[in-house]
C-alpha positions in Angstrom: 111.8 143.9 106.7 108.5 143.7 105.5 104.5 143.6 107.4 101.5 143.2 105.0 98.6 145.7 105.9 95.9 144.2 108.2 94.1 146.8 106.2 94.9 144.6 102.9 93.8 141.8 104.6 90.5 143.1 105.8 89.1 143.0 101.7 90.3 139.4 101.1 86.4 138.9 102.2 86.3 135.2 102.3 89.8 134.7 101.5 91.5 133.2 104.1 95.3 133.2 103.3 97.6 136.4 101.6 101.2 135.4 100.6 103.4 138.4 100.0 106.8 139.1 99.4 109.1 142.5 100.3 112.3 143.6 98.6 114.2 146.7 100.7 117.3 148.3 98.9 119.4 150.6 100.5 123.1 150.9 101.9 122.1 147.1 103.4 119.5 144.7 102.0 116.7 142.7 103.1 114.4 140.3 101.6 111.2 138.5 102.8 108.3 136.1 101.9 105.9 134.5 103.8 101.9 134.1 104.5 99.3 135.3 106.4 96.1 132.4 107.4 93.2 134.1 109.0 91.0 131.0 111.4 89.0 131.0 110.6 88.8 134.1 108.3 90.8 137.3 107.6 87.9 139.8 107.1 86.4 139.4 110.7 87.9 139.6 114.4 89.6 136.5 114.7 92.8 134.3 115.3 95.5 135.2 112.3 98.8 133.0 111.9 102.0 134.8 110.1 104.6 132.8 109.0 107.7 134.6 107.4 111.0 133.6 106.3 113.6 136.5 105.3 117.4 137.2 104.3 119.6 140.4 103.9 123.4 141.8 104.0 124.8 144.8 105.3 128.8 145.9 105.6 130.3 147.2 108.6 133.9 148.0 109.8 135.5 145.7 111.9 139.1 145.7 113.2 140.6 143.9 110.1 139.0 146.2 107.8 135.3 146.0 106.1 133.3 143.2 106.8 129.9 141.6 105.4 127.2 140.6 107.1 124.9 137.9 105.8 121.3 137.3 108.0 118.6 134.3 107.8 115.7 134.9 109.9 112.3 133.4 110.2 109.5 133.8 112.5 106.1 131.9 112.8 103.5 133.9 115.2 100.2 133.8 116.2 97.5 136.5 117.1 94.5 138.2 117.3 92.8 141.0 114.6 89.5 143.4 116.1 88.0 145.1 113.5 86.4 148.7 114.0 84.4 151.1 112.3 87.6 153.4 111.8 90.1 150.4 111.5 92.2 147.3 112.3 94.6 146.6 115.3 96.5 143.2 115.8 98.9 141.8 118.1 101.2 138.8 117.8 103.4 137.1 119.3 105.7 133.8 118.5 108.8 132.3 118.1 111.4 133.3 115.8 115.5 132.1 114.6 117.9 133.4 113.4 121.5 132.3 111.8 124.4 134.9 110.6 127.4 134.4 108.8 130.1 137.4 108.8 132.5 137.2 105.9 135.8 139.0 107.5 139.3 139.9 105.5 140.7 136.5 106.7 137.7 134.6 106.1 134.1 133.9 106.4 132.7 133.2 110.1 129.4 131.2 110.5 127.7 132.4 114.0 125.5 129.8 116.3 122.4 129.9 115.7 120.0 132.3 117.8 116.5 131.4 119.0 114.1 133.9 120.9 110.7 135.5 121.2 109.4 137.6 118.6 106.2 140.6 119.5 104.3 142.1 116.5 101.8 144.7 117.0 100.2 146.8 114.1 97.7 149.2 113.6 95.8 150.5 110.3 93.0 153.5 110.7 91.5 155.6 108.8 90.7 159.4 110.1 88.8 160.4 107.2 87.4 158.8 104.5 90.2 159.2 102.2 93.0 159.4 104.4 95.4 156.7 106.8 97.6 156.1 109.3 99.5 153.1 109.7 102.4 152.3 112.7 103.9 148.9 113.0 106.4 147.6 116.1 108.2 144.5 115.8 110.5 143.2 118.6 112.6 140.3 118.6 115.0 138.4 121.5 116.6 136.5 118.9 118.8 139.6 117.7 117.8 142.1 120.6 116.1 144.1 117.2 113.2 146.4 117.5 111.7 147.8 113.9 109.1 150.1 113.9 107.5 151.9 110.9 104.7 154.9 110.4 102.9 156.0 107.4 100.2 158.9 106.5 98.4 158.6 102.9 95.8 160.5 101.3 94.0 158.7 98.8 94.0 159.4 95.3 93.6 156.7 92.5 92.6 153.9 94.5 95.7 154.4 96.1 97.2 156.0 99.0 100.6 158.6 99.1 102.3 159.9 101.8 105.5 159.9 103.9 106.8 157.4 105.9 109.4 156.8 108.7 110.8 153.8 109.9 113.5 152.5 112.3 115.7 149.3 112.8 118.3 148.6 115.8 119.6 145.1 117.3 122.3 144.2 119.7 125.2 144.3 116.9 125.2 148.1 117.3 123.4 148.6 114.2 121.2 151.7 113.2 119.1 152.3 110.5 116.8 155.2 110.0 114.4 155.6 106.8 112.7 158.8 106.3 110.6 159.0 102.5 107.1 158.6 100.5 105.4 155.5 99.8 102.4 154.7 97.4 100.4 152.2 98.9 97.7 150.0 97.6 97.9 150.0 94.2 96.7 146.8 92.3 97.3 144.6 89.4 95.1 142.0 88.8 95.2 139.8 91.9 98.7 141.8 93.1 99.1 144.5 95.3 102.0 146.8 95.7 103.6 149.5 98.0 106.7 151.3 96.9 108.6 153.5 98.5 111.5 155.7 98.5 113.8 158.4 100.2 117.1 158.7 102.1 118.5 156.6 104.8 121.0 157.3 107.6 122.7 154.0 109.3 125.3 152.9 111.5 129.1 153.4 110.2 128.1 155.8 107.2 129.5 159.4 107.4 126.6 160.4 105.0 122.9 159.4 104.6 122.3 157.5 101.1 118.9 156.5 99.0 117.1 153.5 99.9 114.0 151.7 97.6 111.3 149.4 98.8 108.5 147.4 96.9 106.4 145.0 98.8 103.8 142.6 97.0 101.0 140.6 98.4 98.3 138.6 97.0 95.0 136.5 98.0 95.3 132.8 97.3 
């Protein structure tokens, strides 16, 4: 799952819309696209609109044996940015749905559909000129899921490094928890990027494996 940076949208001066895009690659998988529309801007305190549209897979053991679980989920949200001297916060809050499919020994099994309430809060500061702290918390009654994610950096290049930890849960039981170091901010051309990387402990593994992320955003 994937949350542009308020931060990121705070230099898009007087542009008023990001699209961006997030791959995560671990033991289970998740991609997501969407856009972010500031009204009536994004580099001010303001009304922002998120719209995002995502799918992933992730095995688990059932009682016939392994099975595969295949997620759509989308979410259009609305909210509010306030700027600060030492950062950005923002809240949001909208609807979301959601639609899985498990594909099971004897056969695949489409689930109904699942509408709900999604909450989005984030925060971006900066405690010293060339340093950060980011936290995110995402909640979601379509799934009963909660993800939450913080980041330090120290900035060299242009760009910021640090660690990074993140969690995801729903109401399936599953558990995912991402400890690693990201690079954050980093730009080419119009694109920016954040990759990161380390080790990953989730639900039905005995042992903890690698996970990868790259997320990309751009002004339109």
């Amino acid at each position: 799952m994937f949350w542009i940076s308020l931060a990121d949208a705070a230099r898009a001066g007087e542009i008023d819309t990001l699209v961006f895009g997030s791959l995560d690659a671990g033991a289970a998988t998740f991609m997501t696209a969407g856009a972010k529309v500031g009204l009536p801007s994004l580099d001010r305190d303001g009304v922002v609109v998120l719209a995002s549209l995502g799918g992933g897979q992730q095995a688990e053991r059932g009682p016939e044996g392994s099975v595969q679980r295949y997620t759509a989920l989308g979410a259009l949200v609305f909210g509010y940015q306030w700027f600060f001297e030492w950062g950005v916060i923002v809240a949001f809050a909208g609807p979301e749905m959601t639609t899985q499919m498990l594909v099971e020994p004897n056969g695949p099994l489409l689930l109904p559909s699942r509408f709900g309430l999604r909450l989005h809060g984030e925060i971006w500061a900066r405690p010293s000129e060339g340093t950060m702290l980011q936290g995110t918390v995402v909640a979601g009654t379509a799934l009963d899921s909660v993800w939450a994610r913080a980041a330090w950096g120290y900035r060299l290049w242009d760009t910021y490094f640090g660690p990074e930890a993140s969690l995801n849960t729903d109401a399936s039981g599953f558990r995912k928890l991402n400890i690693g170091l990201h690079a954050t901010d980093f730009t080419v051309g119009r694109i920016s990027f954040r990759i990161s990387a380390g080790i990953q402990s989730e639900t039905g593994r005995r042992s903890i494996a690698p996970y990868t992320a790259l997320s990309v955003w751009s002004p339109l």
